[in-house]
Residue, then its C-alpha position, 0 to 999 in steps of 0.5 A: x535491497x532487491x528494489x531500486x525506485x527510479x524518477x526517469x527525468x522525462x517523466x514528472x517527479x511526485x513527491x507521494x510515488x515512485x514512477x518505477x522500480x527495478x526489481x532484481x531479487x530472485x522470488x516473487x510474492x503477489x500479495x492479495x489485497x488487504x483490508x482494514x482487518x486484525x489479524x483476527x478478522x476484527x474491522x478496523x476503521x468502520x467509517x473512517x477512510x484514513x484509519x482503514x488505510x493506515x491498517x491495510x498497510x500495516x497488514x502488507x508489512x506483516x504479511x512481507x515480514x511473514x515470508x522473510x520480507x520487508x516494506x523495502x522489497x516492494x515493488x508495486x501497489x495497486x491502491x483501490x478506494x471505493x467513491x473516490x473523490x481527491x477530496x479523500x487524498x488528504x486522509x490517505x496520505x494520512x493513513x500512509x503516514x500513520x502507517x509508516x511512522x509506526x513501521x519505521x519506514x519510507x512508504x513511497x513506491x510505485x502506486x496506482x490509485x483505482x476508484x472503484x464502486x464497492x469492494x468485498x464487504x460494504x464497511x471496506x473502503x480501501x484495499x491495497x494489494x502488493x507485489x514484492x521481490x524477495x532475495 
């Protein structure tokens, strides 16, 4: 595995993330951010928070396995919500979960959550972007 997750003992412990990752491969892939789309550019989700997740991460796995990668060769994701409020942190987590159940994997990395006003298209409500190290 080119990414180690580490929980220094000075910093708190979540259960949902990692606090930070060691990354040791030796190419890296920027991974624009994904969106509740097919792969034919069909919406998914319209309207529904946890299914518009669950597909975005569903979409960086497909574009990891794409160029060789795997969820485990994530080293960071940057999460964006439009109008987020932590009332919408339950149907994250289920997206995630959902997500990773079907993909057969642990989807707790590094994350930083944005709320931000809109996103490219105004049924999008999440994007999630990735940055992967590859061997």
């Amino acid at each position: 595995m080119t990414v180690k997750l580490v929980n220094p003992e000075a910093l708190p412990k979540p259960e949902v993330y990692s606090q930070l990752s060691i990354a040791e491969g030796s190419k890296l892939v920027f991974l624009a951010g994904q969106v509740a789309r097919d792969a034919n550019g069909e919406k998914v989700g319209e309207g529904d928070f946890a299914a518009q997740v669950e597909q975005a991460y569903l979409n960086v796995a497909a574009a990891l396995a794409e160029v060789g990668g795997s969820w485990a060769d994530i080293a960071k994701l940057t999460i964006y919500v439009v109008d987020w409020t932590p009332e919408k942190m339950p149907l994250l987590g289920q997206g995630v979960e959902r997500a990773a159940t079907k993909l057969g994997i642990d989807p707790v990395k590094p994350i930083t959550l944005l709320g931000v006003s809109a996103l490219g298209e105004p049924d999008i409500m999440v994007e999630v972007e990735a940055t992967a190290v590859l061997d």
